[in-house]
VOPAGU-2260 file (C-alpha; in pm, 1 decimal, decimal comma):
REM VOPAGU-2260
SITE   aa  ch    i         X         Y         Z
SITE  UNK   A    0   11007,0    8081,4    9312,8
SITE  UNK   A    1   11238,5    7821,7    9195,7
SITE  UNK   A    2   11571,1    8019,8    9264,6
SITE  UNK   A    3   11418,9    8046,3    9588,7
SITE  UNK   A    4   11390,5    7654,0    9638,8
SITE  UNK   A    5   11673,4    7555,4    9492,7
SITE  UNK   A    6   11897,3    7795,5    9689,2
SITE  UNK   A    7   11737,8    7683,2   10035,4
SITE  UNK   A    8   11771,0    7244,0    9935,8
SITE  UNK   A    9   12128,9    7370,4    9860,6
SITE  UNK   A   10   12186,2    7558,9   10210,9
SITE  UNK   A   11   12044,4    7219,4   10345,1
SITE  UNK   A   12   12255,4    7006,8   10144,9
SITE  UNK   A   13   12606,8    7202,0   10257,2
SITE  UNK   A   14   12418,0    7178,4   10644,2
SITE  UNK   A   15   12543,8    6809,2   10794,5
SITE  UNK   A   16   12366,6    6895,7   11100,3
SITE  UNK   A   17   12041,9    6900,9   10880,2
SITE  UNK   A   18   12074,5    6609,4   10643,5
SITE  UNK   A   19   12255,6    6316,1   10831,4
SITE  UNK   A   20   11927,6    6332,7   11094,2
SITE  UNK   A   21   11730,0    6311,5   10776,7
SITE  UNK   A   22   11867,5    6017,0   10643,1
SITE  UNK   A   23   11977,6    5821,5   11017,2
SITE  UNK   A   24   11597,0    5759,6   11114,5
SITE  UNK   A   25   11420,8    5668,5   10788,9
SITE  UNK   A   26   11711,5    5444,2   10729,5
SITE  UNK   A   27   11606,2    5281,1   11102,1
SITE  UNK   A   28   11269,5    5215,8   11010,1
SITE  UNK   A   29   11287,9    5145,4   10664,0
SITE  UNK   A   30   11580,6    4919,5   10662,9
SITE  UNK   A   31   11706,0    4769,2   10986,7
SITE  UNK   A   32   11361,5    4750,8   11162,2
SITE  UNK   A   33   11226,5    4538,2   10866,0
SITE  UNK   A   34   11515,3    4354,2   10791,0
SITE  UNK   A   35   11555,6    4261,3   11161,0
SITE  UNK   A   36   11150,1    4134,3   11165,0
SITE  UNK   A   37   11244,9    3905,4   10893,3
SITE  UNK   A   38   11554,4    3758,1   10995,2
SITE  UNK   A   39   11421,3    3715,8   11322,5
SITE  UNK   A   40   11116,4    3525,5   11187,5
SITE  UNK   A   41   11325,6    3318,5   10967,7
SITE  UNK   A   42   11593,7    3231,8   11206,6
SITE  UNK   A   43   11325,5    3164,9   11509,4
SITE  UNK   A   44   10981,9    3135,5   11373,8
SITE  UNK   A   45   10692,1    3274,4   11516,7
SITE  UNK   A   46   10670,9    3079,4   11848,7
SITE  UNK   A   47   11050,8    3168,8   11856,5
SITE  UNK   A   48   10957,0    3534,9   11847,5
SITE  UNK   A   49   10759,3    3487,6   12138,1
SITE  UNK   A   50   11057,6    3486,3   12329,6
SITE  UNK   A   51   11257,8    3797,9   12173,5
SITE  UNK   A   52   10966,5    4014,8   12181,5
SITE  UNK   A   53   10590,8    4104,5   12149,1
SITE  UNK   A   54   10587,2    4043,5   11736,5
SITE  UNK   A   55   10519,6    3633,0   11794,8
SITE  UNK   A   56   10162,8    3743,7   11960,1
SITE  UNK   A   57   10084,9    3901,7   11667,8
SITE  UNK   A   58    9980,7    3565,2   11517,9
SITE  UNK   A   59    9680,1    3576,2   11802,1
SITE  UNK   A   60    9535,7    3881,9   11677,9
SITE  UNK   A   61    9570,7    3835,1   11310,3
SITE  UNK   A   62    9342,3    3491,2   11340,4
SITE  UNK   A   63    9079,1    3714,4   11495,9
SITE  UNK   A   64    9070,0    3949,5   11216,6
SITE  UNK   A   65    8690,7    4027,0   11093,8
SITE  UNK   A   66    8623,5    3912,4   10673,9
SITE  UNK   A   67    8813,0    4131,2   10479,3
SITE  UNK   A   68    9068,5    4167,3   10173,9
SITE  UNK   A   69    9333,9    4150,3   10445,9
SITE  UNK   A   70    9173,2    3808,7   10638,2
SITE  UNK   A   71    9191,2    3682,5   10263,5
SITE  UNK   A   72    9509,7    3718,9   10192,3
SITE  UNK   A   73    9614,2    3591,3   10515,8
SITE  UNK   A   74    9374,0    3292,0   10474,8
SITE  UNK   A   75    9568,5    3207,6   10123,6
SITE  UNK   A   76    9904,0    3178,2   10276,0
SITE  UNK   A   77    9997,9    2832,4   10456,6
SITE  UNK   A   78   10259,3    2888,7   10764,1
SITE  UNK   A   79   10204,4    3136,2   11026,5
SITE  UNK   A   80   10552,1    3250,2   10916,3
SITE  UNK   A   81   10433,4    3413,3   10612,9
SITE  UNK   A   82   10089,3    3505,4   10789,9
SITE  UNK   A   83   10266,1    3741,2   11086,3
SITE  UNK   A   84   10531,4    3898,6   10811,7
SITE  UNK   A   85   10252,6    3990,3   10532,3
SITE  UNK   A   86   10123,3    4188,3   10828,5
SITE  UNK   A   87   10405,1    4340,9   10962,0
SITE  UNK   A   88   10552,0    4426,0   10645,3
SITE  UNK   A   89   10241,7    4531,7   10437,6
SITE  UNK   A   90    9996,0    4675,1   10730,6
SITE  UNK   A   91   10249,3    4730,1   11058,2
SITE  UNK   A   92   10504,3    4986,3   10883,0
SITE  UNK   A   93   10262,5    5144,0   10699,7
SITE  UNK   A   94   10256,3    5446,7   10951,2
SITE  UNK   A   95   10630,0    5496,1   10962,0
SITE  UNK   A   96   10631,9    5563,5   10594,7
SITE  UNK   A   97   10339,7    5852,4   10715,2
SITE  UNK   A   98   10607,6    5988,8   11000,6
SITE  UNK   A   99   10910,9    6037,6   10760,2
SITE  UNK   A  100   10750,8    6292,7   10590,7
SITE  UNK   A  101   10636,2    6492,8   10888,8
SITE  UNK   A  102   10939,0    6431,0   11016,7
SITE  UNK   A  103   11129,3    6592,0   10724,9
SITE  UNK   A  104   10915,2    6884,0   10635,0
SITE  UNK   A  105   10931,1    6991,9   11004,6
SITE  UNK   A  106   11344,1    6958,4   10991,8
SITE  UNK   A  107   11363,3    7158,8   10684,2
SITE  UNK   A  108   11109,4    7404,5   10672,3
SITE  UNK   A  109   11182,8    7544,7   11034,7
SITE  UNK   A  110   11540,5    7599,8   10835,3
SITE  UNK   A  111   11289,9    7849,5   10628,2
SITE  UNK   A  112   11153,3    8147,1   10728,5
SITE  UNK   A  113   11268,1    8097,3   11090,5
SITE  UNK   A  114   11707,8    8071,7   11011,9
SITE  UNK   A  115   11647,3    8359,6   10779,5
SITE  UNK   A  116   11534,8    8548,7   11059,8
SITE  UNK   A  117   11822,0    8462,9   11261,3
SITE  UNK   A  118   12093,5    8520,1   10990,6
SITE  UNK   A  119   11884,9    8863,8   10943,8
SITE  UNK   A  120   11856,9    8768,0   10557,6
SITE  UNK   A  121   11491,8    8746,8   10560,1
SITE  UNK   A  122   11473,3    9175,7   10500,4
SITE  UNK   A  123   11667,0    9161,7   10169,3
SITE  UNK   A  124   11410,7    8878,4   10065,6
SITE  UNK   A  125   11150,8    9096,4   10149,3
SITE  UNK   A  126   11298,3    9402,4    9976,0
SITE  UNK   A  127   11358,3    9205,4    9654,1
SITE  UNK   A  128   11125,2    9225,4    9367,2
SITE  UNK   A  129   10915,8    8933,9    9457,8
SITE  UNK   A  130   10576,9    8845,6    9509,6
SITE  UNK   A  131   10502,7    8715,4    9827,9
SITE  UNK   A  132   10307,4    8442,3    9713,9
SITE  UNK   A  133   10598,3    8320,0    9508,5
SITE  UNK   A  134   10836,4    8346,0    9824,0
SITE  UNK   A  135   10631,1    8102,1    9992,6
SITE  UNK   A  136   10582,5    7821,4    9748,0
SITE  UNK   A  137   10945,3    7893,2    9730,4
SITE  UNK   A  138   11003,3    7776,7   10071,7
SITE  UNK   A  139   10722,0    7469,2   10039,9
SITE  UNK   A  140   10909,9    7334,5    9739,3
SITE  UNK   A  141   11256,4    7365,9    9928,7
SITE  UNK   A  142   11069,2    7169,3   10197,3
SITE  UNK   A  143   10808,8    6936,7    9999,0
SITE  UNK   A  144   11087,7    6815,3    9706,0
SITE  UNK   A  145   11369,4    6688,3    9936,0
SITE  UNK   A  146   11116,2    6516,3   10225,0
SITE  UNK   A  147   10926,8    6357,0    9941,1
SITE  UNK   A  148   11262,2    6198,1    9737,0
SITE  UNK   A  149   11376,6    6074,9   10052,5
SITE  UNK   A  150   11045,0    5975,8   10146,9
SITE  UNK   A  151   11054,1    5743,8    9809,1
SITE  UNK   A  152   11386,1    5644,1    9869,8
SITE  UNK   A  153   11335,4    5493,6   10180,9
SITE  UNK   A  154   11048,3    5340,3    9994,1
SITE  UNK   A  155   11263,2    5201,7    9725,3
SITE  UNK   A  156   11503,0    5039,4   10019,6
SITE  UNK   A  157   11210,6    4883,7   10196,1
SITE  UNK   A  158   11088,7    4713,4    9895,9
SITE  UNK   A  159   11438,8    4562,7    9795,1
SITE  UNK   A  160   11493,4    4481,1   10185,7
SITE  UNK   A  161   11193,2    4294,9   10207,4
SITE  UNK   A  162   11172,5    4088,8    9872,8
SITE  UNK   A  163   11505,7    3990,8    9926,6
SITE  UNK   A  164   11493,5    3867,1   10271,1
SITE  UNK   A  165   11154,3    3761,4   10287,4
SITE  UNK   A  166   11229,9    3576,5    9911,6
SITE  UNK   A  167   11313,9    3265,2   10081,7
SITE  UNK   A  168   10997,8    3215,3   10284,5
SITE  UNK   A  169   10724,6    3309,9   10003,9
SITE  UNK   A  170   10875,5    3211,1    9708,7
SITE  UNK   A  171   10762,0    3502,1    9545,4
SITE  UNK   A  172   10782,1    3897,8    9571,4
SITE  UNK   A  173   10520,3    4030,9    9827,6
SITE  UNK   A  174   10562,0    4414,2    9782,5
SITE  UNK   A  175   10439,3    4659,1    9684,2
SITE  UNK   A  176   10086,6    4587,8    9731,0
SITE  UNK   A  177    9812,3    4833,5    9672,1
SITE  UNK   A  178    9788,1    4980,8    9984,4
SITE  UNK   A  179   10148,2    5089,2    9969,4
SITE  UNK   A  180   10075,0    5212,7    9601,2
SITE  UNK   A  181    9792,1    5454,8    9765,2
SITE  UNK   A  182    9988,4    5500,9   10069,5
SITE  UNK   A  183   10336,3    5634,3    9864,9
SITE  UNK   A  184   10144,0    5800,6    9579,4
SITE  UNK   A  185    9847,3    5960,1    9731,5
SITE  UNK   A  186    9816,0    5988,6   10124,1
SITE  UNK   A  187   10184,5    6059,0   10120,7
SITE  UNK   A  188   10202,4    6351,8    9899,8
SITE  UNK   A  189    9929,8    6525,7   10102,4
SITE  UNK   A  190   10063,0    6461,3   10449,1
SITE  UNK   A  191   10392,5    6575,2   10284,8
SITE  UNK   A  192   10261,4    6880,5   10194,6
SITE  UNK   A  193   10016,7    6963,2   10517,2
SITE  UNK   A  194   10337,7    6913,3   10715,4
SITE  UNK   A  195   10550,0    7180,3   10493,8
SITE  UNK   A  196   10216,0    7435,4   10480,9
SITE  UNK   A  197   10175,8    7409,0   10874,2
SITE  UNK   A  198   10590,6    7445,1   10946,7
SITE  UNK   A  199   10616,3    7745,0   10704,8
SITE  UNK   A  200   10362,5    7935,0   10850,8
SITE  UNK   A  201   10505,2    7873,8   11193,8
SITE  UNK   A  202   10860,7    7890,3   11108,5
SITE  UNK   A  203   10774,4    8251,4   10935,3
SITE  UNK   A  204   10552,9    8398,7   11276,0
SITE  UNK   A  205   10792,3    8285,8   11535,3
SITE  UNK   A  206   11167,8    8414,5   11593,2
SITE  UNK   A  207   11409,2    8101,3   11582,1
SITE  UNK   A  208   11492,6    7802,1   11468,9
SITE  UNK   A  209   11430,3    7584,0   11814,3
SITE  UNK   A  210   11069,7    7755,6   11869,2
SITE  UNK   A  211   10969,2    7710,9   11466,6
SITE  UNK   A  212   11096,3    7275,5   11549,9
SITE  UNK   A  213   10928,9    7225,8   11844,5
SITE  UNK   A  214   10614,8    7376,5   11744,7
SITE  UNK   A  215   10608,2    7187,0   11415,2
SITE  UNK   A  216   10724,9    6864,7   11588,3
SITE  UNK   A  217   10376,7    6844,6   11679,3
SITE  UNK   A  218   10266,8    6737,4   11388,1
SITE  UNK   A  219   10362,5    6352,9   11451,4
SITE  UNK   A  220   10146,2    6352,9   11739,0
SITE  UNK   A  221    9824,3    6208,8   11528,9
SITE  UNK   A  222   10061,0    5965,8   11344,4
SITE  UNK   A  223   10150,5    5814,4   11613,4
SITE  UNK   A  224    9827,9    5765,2   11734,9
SITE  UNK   A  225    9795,6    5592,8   11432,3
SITE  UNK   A  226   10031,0    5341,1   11523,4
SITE  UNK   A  227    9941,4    5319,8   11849,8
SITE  UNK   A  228    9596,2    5214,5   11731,8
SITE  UNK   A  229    9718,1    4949,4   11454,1
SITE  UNK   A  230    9973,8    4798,2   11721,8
SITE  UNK   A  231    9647,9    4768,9   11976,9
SITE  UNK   A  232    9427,5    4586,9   11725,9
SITE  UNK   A  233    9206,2    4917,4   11745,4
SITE  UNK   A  234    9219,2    4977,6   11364,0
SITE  UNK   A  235    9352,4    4835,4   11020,9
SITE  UNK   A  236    9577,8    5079,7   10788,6
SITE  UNK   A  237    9435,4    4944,8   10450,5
SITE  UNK   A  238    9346,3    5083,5   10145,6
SITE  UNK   A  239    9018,1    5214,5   10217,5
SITE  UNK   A  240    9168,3    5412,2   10504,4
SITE  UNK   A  241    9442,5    5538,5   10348,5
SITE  UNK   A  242    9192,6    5666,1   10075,0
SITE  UNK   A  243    9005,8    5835,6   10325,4
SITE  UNK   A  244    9321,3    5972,6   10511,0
SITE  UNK   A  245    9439,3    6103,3   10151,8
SITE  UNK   A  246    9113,5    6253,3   10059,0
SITE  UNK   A  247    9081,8    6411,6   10394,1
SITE  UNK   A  248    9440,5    6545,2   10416,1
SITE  UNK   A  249    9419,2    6705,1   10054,4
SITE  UNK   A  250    9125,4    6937,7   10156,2
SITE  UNK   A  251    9343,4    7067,3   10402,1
SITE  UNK   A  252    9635,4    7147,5   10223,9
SITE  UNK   A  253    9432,9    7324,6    9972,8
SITE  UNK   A  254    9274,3    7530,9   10286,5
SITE  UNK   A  255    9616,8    7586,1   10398,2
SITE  UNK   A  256    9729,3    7741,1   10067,4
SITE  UNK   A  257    9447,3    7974,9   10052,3
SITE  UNK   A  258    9520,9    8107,6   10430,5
SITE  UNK   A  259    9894,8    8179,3   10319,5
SITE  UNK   A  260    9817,7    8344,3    9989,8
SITE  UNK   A  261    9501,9    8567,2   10165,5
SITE  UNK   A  262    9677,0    8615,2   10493,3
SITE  UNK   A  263   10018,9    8661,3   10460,3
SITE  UNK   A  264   10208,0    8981,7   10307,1
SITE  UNK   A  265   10545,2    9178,4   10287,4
SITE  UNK   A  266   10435,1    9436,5   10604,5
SITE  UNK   A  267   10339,9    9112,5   10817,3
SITE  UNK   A  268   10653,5    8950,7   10733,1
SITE  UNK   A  269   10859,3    9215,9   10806,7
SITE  UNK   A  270   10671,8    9322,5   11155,1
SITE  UNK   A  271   10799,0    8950,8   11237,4
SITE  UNK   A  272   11150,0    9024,7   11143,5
SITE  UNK   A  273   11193,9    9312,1   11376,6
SITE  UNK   A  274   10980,3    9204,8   11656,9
């Protein structure tokens, strides 16, 4: 299982064309979006903001916020300044850190099954003395164990980002707060995963590489709805939610494994190869 793993992260590592779009976009959002937010808020202030974009109306919506943990913390902090950027920073980009994952998985694990079939190596796998079960946690891990160190990564570069720029206007270090703890250590994991059980079993019933991505790009589809609905006002990404989405998301992945492990086996695998 592991020599399985640790040969496909090093066929992605030696693959440019895999990693650099791996890296490029979680870099975006976890680095230049946030950093831009702050210096923009420093440099202009929240009525300034009004004119560069939509992010100054935020300060509307966040005074219309019902009791909560999150009206609390808001309510403790004195400028709108630091109001609008706790937000953003702790509630707003929240979901991003929920798409880099999905994002990932679907990148490497259509590499899987699916560029096996096209470099017609998938066969000798098959033919080899190993259990089929094993060969597919041994193409989750390849997936799951790259997506989820870059996942913390970007994590890591998001924190330092925002406690150093943001520094200056709160005196103080703002993240991480508990909903980011929850977010990076439990809902995470199990989107992580859902994403990687979902792409393998694609990547290893369709015939290419392009059909295995597009399928599994699908994936993003409710996280972005996710945003959509926290940048509307709809819905709040706290900890309770996250919780929930965690809980929720866990249950499936363990439904997942049990469909690969009772459905999938060496004749089925094979029928796909030379279909």
């Amino acid at each position: 299982m592991w020599a399985i793993a640790i040969k496909d992260m090093r066929a992605i590592g030696n693959s440019v064309q895999v990693w650099l779009p791996m890296l490029i976009v979680p870099v975006i959002m976890c680095v230049l979006l946030p950093g831009g937010l702050i210096l923009g808020v420093r440099h202009f202030g929240v009525e300034g903001m009004d004119n560069v974009g939509s992010l100054g109306s935020l300060d509307k919506m966040l005074a219309a916020l019902p009791p909560s943990s999150l009206k609390a913390a808001l309510d403790a902090l004195a400028s709108p300044e630091q109001k609008l950027l706790y937000f953003a920073l702790n509630y707003m980009f929240v979901p991003f850190f929920l798409l880099i994952p999905l994002m990932l998985s679907s990148v490497i694990t259509a590499n899987s099954f699916a560029v096996e079939k096209e470099r017609k190596t998938l066969e000798s796998l098959l033919f080899s003395p190993i259990d089929i079960p094993s060969l597919f946690l041994g193409k989750v891990l390849s997936a799951f164990v790259p997506s989820m160190l870059v996942t913390w990564l970007c994590t890591f570069l998001y924190g330092l980002v925002v406690d150093i720029l943001a520094y200056p206007i709160y005196r103080r270090l703002i993240f991480p707060t508990t909903n980011w703890i929850v977010l990076i250590f439990w809902a995470v994991p199990a989107v992580s995963l859902v994403a990687v059980f979902i792409n393998v079993i694609i990547s290893a019933k369709v015939k290419g590489f392009q059909e295995a991505y597009q399928l599994g790009g699908l994936l993003v589809l409710p996280v972005l709805g996710l945003i959509m609905g926290q940048a509307m006002g709809a819905l709040i990404i706290d900890v309770r939610l996250l919780g929930w989405i965690g809980a929720l998301v866990w249950v499936l992945d363990f439904g997942l494994l049990r469909f690969i492990v009772r459905h999938f086996d060496r004749n089925k695998l094979f029928e796909s190869q030379v279909s």
